[in-house]
Each structure stands twice: as structure tokens, then as C-alpha cells.
MILUM-626942 format. One record per residue: residue in one letter; x, y, z of N, C-alpha, C in turn. Coordinates in steps of 0.05 Angstrom, whole numbers, plus 32768, in hexadecimal, padded with zeros to 4 digits. Last residue first. Example, Ala and Ser with C-alpha at 12.3 -4.5 7.8 and 13.67 -1.06 7.14 Angstrom:
BEGIN
S81017FD3808E81117FEB808F81028001809DA81087F8E809C80F67FA6809C81087FBE809C
//
This chain:
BEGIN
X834E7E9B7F7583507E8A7F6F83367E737F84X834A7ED17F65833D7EC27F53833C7EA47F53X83507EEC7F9583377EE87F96832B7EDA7F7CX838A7EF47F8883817EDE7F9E83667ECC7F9EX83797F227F72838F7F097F5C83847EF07F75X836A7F4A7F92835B7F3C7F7A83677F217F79X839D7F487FB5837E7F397FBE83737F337FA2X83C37F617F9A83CA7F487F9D83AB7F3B7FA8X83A67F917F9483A47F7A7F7C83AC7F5B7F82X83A57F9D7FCC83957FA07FBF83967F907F9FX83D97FA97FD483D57F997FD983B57F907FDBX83ED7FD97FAC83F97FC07FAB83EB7FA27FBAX83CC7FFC7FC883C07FF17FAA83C97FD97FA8X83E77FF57FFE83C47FEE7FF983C17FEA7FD2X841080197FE8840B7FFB7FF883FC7FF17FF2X840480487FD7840F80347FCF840E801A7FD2X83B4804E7FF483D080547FFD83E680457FDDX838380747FD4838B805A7FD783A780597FE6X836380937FB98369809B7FD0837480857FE5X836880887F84837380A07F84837980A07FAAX835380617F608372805B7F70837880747F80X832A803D7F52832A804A7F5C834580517F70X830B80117F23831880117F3B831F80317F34X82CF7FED7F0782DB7FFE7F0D82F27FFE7F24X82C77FAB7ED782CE7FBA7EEE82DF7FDB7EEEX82AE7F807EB382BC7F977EB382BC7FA27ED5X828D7F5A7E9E82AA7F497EA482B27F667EA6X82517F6E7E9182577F5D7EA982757F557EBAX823E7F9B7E75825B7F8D7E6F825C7F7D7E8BX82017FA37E6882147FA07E7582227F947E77X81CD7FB97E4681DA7FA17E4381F67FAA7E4DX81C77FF67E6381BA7FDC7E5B81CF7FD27E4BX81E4801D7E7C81C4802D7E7181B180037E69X821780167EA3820780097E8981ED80107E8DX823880137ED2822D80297EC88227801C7EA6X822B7FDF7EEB82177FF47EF6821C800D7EEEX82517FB57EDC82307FB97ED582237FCF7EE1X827C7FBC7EF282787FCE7EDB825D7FCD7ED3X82817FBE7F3982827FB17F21827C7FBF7F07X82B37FDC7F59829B7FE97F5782A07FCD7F37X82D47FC87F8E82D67FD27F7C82C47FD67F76X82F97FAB7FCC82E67FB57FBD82EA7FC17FA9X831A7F757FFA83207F957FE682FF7F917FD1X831D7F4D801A83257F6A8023832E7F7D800CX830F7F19801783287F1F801283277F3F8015X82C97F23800D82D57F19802182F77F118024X82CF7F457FDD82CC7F517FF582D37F438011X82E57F217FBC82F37F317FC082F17F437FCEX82A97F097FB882C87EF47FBE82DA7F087FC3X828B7F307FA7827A7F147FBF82A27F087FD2X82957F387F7582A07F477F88829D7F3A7FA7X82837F0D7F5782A07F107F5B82AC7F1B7F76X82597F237F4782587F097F6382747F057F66X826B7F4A7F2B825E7F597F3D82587F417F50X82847F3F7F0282957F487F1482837F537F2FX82867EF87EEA826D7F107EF882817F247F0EX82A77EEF7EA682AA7EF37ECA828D7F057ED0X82D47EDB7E6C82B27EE07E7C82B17EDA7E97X83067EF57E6C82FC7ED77E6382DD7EEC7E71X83267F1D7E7683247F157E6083197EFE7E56X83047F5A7E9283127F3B7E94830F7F2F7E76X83157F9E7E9282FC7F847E8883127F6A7E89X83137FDF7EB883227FC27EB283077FB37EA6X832C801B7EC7830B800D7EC283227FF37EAEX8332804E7EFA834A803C7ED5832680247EDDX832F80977F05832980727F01833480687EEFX833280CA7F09833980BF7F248334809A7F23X836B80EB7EDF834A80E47EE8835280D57EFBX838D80D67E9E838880EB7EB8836F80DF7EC7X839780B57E7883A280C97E7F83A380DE7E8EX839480697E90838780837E938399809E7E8DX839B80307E6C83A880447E858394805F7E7EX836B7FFF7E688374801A7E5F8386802B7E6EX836E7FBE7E6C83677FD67E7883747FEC7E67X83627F777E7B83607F887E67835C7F9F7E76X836D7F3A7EA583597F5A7EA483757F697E89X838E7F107EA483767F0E7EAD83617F287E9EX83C97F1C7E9D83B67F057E8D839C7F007E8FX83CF7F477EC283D07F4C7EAA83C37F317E8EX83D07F407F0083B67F3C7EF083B27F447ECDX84037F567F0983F87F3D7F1883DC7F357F0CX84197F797EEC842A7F637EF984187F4B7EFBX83DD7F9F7EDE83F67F8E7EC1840F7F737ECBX83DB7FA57F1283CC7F9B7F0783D77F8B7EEDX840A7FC87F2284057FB37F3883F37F9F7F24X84097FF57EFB84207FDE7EF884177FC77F0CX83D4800B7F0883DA7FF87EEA83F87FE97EE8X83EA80197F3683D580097F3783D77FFF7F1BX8411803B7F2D841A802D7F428403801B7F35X83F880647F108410805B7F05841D80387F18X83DA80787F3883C8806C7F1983D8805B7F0EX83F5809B7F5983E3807A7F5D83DF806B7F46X840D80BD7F31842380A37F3C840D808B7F49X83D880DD7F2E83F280D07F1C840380B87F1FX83D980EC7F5E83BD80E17F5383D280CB7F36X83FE81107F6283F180F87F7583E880E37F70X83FB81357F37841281267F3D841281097F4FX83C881497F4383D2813B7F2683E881277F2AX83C981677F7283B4814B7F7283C081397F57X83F081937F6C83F181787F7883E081547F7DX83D381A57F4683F8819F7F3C83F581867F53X83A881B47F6983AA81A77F4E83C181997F3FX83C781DC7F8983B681C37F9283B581AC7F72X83DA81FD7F6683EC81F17F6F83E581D77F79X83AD821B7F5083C2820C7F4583CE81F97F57X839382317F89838D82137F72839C82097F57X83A482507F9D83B182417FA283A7822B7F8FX8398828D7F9283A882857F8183B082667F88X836982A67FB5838982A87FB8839B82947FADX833E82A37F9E834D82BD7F93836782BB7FA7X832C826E7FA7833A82707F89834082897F8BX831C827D7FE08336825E7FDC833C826C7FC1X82F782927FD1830F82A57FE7832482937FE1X82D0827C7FB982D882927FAF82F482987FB7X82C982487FE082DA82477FC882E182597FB8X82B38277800A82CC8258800982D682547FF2X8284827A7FEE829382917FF982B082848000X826B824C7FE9827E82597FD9828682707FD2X825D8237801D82778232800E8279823D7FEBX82398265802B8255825F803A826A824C8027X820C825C800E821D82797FFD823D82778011X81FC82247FE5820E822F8000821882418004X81DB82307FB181F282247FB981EF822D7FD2X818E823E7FB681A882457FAA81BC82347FB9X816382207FBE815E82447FAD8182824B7FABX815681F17FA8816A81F37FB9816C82117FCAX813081E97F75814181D67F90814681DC7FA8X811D82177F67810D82077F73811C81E47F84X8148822F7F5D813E82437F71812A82297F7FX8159820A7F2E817182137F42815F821B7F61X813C82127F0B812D81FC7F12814482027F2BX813B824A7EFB812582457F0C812982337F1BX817182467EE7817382527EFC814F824D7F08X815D822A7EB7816D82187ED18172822C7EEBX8139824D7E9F813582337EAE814482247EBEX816282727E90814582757EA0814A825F7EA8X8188825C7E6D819082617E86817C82637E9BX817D82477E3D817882327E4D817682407E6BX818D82647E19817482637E0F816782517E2AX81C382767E2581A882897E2B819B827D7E26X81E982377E3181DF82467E2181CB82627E2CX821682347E7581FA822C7E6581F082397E55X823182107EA3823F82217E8F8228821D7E7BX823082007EE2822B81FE7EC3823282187EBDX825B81E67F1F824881FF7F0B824481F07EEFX826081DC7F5D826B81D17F47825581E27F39X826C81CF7FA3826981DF7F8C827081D87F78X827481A47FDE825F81A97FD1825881C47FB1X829781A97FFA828B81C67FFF827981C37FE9X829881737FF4828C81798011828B81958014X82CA817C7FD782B3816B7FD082A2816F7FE4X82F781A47FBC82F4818F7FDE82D5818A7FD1X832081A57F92832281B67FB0831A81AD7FC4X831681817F66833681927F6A833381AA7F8BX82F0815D7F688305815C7F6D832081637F65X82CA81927F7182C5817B7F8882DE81687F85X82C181BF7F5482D081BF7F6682D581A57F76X82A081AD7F1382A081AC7F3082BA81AD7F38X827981BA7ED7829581AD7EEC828881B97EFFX825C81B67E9E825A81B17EB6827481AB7EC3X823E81D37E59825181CF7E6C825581D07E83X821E81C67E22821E81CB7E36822B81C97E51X821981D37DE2822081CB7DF7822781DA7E0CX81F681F27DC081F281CE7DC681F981C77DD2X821382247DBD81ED82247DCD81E9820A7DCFX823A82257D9E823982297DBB8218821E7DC7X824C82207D70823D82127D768234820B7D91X827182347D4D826382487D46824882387D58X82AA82207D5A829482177D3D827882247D46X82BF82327D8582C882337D7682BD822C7D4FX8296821E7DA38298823B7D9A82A682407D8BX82A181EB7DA9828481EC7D9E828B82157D96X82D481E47DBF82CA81DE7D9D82BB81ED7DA1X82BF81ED7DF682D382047DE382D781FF7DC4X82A481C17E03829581E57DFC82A581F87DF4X82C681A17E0482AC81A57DEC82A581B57DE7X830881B37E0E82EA81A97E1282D781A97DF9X834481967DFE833381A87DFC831581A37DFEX837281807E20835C81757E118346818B7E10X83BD81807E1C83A081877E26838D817B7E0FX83F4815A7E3783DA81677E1D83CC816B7E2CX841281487E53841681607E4D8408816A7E36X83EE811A7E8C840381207E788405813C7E6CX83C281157EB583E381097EB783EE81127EA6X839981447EC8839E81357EB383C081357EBCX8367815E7EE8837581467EF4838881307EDAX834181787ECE8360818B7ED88373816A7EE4X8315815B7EC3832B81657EAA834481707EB5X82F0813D7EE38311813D7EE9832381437ED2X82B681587ECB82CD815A7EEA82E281587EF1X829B81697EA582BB81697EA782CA816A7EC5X826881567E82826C81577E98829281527E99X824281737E4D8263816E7E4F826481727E65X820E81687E228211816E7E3F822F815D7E4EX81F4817A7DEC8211816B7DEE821581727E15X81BB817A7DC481CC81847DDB81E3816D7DE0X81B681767D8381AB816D7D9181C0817B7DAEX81B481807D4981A9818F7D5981A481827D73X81CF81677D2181B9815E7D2281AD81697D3CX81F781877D1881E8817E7CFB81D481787D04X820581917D48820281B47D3D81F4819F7D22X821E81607D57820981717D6C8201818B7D5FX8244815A7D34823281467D3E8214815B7D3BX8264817C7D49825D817E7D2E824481707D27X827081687D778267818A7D79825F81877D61X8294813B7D6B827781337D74826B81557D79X82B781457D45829E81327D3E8289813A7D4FX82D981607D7982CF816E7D5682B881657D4FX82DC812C7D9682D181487DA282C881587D88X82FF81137D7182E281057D7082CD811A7D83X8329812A7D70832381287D56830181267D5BX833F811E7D9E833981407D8F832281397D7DX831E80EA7DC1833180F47DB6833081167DA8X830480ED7E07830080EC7DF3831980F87DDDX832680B27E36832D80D57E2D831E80DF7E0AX8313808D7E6A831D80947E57831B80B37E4DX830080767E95831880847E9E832680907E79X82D180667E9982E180597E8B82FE80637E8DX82AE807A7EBE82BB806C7ECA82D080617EB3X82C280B77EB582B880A57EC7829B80907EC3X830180C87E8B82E880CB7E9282DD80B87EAAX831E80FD7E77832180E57E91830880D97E95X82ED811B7E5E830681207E5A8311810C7E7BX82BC811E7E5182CB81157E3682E5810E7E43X827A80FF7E5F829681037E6782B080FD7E58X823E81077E44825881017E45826C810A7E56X81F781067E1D820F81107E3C822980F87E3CX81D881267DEE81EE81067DF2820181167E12X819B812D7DE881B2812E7DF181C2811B7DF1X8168811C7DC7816B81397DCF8186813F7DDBX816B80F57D84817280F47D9B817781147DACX814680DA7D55814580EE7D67814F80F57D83X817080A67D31815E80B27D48815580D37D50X818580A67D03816C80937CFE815D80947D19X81BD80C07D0881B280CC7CF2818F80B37CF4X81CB80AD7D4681BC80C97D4281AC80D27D24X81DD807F7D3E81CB80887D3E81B980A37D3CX820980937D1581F4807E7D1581E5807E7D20X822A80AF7D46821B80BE7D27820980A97D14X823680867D69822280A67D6B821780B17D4FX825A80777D468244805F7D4E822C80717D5BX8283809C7D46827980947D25825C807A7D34X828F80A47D74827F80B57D6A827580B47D50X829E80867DAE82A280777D90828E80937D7BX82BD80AA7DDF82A4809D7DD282A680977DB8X8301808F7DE082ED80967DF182CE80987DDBX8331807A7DD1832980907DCD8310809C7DD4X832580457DE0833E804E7DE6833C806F7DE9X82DF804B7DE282FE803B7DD6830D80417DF0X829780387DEB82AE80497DEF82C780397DE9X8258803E7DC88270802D7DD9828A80427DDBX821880537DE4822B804F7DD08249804A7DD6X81CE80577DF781F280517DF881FD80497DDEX819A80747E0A81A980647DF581C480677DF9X815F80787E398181807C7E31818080697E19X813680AB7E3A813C808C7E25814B80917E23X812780BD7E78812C80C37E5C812C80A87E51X810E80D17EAA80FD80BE7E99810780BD7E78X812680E37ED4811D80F27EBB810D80E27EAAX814080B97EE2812C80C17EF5812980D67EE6X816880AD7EB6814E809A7EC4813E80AE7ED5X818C80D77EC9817880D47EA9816380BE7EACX819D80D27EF8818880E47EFA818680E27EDAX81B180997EF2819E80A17F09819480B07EF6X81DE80A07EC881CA80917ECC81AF809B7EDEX820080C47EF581F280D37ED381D980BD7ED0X8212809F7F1381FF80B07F1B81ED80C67F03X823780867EEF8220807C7EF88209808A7F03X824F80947EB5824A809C7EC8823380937ED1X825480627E85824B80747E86824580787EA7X826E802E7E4E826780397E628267804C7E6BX825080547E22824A80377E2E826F802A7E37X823980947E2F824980807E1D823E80657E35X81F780A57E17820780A07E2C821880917E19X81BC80C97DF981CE80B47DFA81E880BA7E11X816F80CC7E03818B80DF7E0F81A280BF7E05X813880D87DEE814C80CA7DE7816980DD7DE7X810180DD7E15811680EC7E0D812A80DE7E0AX80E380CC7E3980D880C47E2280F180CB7E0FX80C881097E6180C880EA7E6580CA80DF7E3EX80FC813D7E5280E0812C7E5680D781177E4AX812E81627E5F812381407E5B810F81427E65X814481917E718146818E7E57813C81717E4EX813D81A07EA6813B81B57E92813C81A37E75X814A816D7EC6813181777EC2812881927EB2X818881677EB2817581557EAF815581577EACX819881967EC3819681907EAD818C81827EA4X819281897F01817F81A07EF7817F819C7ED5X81AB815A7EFC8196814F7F08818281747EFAX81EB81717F0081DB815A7EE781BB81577EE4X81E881987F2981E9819F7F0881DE818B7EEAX81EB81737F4C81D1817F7F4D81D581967F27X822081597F3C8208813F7F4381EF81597F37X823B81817F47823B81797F2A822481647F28X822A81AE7F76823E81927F6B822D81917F50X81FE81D97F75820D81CA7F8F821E81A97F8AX821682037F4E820981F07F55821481DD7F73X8215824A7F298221822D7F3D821182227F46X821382547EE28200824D7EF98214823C7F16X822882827EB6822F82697EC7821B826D7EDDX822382AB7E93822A82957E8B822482797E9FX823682D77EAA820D82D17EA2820D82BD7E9AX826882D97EA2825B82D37EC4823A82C77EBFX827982B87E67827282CF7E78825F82C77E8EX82AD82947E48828E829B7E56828F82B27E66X82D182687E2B82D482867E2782B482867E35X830482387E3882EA823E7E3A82DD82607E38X832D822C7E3D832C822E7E2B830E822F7E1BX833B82227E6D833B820B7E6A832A820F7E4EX8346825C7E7F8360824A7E82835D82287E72X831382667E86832582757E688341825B7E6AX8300824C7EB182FE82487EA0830C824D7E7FX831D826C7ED7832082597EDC831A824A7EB5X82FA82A17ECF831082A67ECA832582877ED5X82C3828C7ED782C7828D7EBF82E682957EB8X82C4828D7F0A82CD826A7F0482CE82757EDFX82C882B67F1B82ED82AB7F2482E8828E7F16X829782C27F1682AE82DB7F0382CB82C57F04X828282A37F36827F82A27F1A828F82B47F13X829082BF7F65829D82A87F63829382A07F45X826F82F27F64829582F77F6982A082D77F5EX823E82DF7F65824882F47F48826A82E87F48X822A82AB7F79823682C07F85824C82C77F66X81F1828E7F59820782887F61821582A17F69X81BB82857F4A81D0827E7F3481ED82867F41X819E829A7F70819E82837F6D81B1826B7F59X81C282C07FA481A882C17F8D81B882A17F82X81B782AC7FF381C582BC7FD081B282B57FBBX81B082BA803681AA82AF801381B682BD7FF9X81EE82BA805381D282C7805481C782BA803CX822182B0806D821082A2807981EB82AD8071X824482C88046824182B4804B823482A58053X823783048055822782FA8038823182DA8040X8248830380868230830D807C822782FA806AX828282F98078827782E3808E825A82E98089X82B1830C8062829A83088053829182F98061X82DE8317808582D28323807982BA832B8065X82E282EB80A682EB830D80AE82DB831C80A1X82D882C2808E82BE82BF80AE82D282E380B4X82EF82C2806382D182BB806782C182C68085X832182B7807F831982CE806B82F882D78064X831D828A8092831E829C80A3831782B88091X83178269806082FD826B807083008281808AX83448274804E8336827C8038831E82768051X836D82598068836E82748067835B8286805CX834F82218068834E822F80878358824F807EX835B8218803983478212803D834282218059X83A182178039838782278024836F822C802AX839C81E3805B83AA82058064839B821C805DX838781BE803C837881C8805A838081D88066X837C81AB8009838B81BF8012837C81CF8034X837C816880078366817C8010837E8190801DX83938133800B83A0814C7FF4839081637FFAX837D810E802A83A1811A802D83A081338022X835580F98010834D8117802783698122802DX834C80FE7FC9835780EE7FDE836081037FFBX830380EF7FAE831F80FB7FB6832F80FB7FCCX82EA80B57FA182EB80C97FBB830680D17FB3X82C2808C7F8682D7809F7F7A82D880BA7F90X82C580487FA582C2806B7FA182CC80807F94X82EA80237F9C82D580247F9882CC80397F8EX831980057FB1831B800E7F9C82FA80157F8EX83287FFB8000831880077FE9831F80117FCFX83387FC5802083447FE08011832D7FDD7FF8X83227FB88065831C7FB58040832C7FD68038X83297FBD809F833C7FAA8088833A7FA88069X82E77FC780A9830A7FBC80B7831E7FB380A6X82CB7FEA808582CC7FD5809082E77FD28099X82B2800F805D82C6801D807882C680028083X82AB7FF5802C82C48001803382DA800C8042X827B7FEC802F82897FD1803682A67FE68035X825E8019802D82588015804382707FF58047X826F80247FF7827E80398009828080268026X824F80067FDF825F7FFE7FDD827980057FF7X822480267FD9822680107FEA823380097FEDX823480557FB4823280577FCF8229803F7FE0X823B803A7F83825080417F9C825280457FB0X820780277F76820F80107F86823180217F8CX81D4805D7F8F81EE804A7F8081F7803B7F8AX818D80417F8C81A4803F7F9C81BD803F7F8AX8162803E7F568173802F7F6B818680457F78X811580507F4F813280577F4A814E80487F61X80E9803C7F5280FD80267F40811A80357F44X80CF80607F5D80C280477F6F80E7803C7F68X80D080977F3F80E7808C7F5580E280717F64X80A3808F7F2980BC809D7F1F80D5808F7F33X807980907F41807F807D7F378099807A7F30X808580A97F8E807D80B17F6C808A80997F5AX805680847FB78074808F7FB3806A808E7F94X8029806A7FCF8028808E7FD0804780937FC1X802A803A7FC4801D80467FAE801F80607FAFX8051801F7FF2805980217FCB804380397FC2X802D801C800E803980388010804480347FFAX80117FE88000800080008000801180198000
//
């Protein structure tokens, strides 16, 4: 009978399975390769304490009072002058903040999908993205991913025999494939999106988190560059290059769209935290996020480096993988047929976790794949962390 008062909409919606996962993580003894948790060592907590005393001297008012709903003027001016750097050209009228990239996905989701709406994903595809286009009621479609990240000649197949309203993506490190869309196929796919009109929704969280000496230019900096700004649509977050628990992360959004997400903004939430991001205003005008960043890369680097050599030693006949050029996951497939998800049944009771790959699939799921997660891992622990898998095969 109480089934019947809950909205249909959500009867079915699940639980992520990271965050269950979390709950086998704090366990006695399990090393976690699960979560994509930034790693709390690297939390500039000097930066973070000079920039909140600065807060509570001098901007303690407006910190603790309501703000307008698209976000504190001063800290959209510092994320559009963040943005030029990443080759992004916008103006303050430009950007909405959000309370993380999660509530940026979820307002985009209800500004631009109704029930029925043929949205594509790569295959494989951010899990929590999943959620809130299901709980939109869209029609996912998928499409496979390489080396080079979304296959965009298998996009353009469909797209020329569907009506599709968006393709959402993670071009650059991505999550969970840990892959990197290529130049060539970012071009394709803005070109894509301007023939057959459809929105391009570019989630970029760990673009600053890159191991090597290229850059990757975003979508939304093609898209202007081809005369094609208004299709796409652009999202980050502070959550892992500063701290995740102040909760900020923004869009970057055509005029034709901005009304409505600042409505649907007022009817969530009516606005971010005007305390933390009075915090992250004060943290980015004293120049330390370079350096934070220099340091998460470098960190974050040598785990990644440590974990694909521990894996190629000891599980290189078993699992298939991509090294990652940046980002916080390396994503593995076995090479025979495996349930990595009753798998996990055996490798939890040996003391390590991971996230199986069936749970970011829109449908028909790679069953023999797995996520891992190195970033907040010790040396040790990775090392001794594969030696468990390898154990757990036998």
C-alpha cells in the first residue's frame, strides 16, 4: 500500500552501487579501490584555513546571508578567468554555480529532457549521469568507447536514422573508462552536434588532473571556434582540485537556456552555499590553485603509474587495460569471461574492493570489466591490493 504514495518515477530508481560499496570500505582491513574520493592528504588545508579566516574578517555578512541564485558575481568573474586558461572564452552572464557537478547534471537534466527523450551515453558511462537521465525518464542510447574514447563514426550512425536531443559525455580522463576523447573526434563530434542539432552536455571534472604535456581542448572551445556555441554545454567542479565537501561546481550555458536553469536553481536549492563560496572565491584570489593542482597531478601520477605496473606484473594474462593520461580511474576487462560483480563476493572476503563494470551500462553490460580507483590508495596498499585480486582468482 505505501508503494502507491511514492512517485512512479523513482519507485525503480537504485541506489549507487559506490556508495554501497563505500559502506564495505571502512571495514577493518579492506583496501579500497572503489570510490572515486579525492585523496584527503592533498587538501590544501593551510590555503583552506587562510582563505576561511579571510572569510570570517572580512566577508563573514555576505557569507552567512542568501545570495542570488546563479551564484556570487566575484566568484563567477574568477571561474571565467579560470576558464580562459582552459581555453574557454565566457562571460560572468555566462555561468551558473552549482552545488557540485552531481546538482548541475540533475538541473540540466530537468531543463532539457522530457519523458521519452533520446539522450546517448558512451558505453561505458558515468554512473551517477545514469541516475539522473533515468530519473528524467529519458531513452538512453549508447555507443562504444576505444582507446580514443567515444567511437563518433557509431554516433553519427545513429544520429543520421534517430532523433536524438543530447549526447552527454566525459571527454577528457574520463569516468569510469579513464579514457581521453581524441582532437580529431572532439571536431567530429561539435560538427556532429551543429548538422544535426542536437545538445552536446561536456562534463569536465578531472581535465586539470592530466599526467602528460598535451592539452585537450574542450568542446566548448571547438564549439566557438565553429561558430557552434549554443549546442554545447559546459560543466566542472572544484570537488577534485580543491575539496569536495565545499560542495561547488558551475555551468557554463547558452542564453537561450539560462532562464530556466537559474529558475530550476531557485526551485532547488535557491542558491549554492554563499559560505563556501565565499571560500573558494578567497582560496582562488590567492593564487594557490596552481600549485594545488601541480600537486594533485604529480600524486595522482605516480599512483596510476605504480598500479598499472602492479597489475601488468601480476595480472597482465588475466585483465586487459588502458593506462590513463590523467584522471582519477584505470577501468580493466578480463580476458576470458568473469562475473566481476560475484567476483567481487571473493575479493571482498580477501580485503580489497572495486566497483564492477556492470553498473555504468545504460544496457547490455560488459559483465568481465571492472573499475579501480588509485588515487587515495597508499603505495603499499595498491601493491598489496593486486596481490589480493591475483589470490582471489584462485
Amino acid at each position: 500500500m505505501s508503494q502507491n504514495k511514492i512517485a512512479k518515477k523513482v519507485q525503480n530508481l537504485q541506489s549507487s552501487a559506490i556508495r554501497e560499496l563505500l559502506k564495505h570500505s571502512k571495514m577493518d582491513g579492506v583496501i579500497s579501490l572503489g570510490g572515486g574520493i579525492p585523496n584527503p592528504d592533498l587538501f590544501d588545508r593551510e590555503g583552506l584555513q587562510i582563505a576561511m579566516d579571510q572569510v570570517l574578517s572580512s566577508a563573514w555578512k555576505e557569507a552567512f546571508q542568501y545570495g542570488l541564485s546563479e551564484g556570487s558575481p566575484e566568484l563567477r568573474a574568477a571561474i571565467c578567468q579560470l576558464l580562459a586558461e582552459r581555453a574557454i572564452v565566457c562571460d560572468v552572464d555566462d555561468v551558473v554555480v552549482t552545488s557540485g557537478s552531481q546538482q548541475s547534471l540533475d538541473i540540466l537534466a530537468r531543463a532539457l529532457i522530457d519523458p521519452g527523450d533520446i539522450v546517448v551515453v558512451e558505453r561505458p558511462t558515468y554512473l551517477a549521469a545514469l541516475q539522473v537521465l533515468q530519473l528524467a525518464e529519458a531513452d538512453l542510447r549508447s555507443v562504444g568507447t576505444d582507446g580514443d574514447g567515444m567511437i563518433i563514426d557509431e554516433l553519427e550512425a545513429l544520429v543520421k536514422t534517430t532523433p536524438v536531443k543530447a549526447v552527454y559525455i566525459v571527454p577528457t580522463f574520463g569516468n569510469p573508462g579513464g579514457v581521453t576523447l581524441a582532437e580529431h573526434r572532439r571536431k567530429q563530434l561539435v560538427e556532429l552536434s551543429q548538422r544535426y542539432d542536437f545538445v552536446i552536455i561536456e562534463d569536465d571534472p578531472y581535465g586539470e588532473i592530466n599526467f602528460t604535456d598535451k592539452t585537450f581542448t574542450p568542446l566548448k572551445a571547438w564549439a566557438a571556434e565553429s561558430g557552434n556555441s549554443d549546442n554545447v554545454i559546459y560543466t566542472s567542479t572544484f570537488s577534485k582540485i580543491l575539496a569536495p565537501g565545499a560542495r561547488v561546481g558551475w555551468l557554463v550555458v547558452p542564453g537561450w537556456l539560462k532562464r530556466q536553469v537559474v529558475n530550476l536553481k531557485q526551485a532547488t536549492d535557491l542558491h549554492t552555499s554563499s559560505l563556501s563560496q565565499s571560500l573558494t572565491y578567497h582560496y582562488l584570489n590567492s593564487g594557490r590553485l596552481a600549485g594545488q593542482i601541480a600537486l594533485i597531478r604529480e600524486a595522482y601520477k605516480h599512483k596510476c603509474q605504480t598500479l598499472c605496473e602492479q597489475l601488468e606484473s601480476a595480472l597482465g594474462d588475466h585483465l586487459t587495460f588502458h593506462k590513463p593520461m590523467g584522471g582519477m580511474f584505470l577501468w580493466a576487462r578480463f580476458n576470458y569471461p568473469m562475473d566481476t560483480t560475484q567476483w567481487l563476493k571473493k575479493t571482498l572476503a580477501n580485503g580489497v574492493v572495486y566497483v564492477p563494470g556492470e553498473f555504468f551500462y545504460c544496457n547490455d553490460p560488459d559483465h568481465a570489466t571492472l573499475r579501480m580507483s588509485y588515487v587515495s590508495v597508499t603505495d603499499e596498499n595498491l601493491k598489496e591490493a593486486v596481490l589480493r585480486l591475483k589470490a582471489s582468482l584462485n
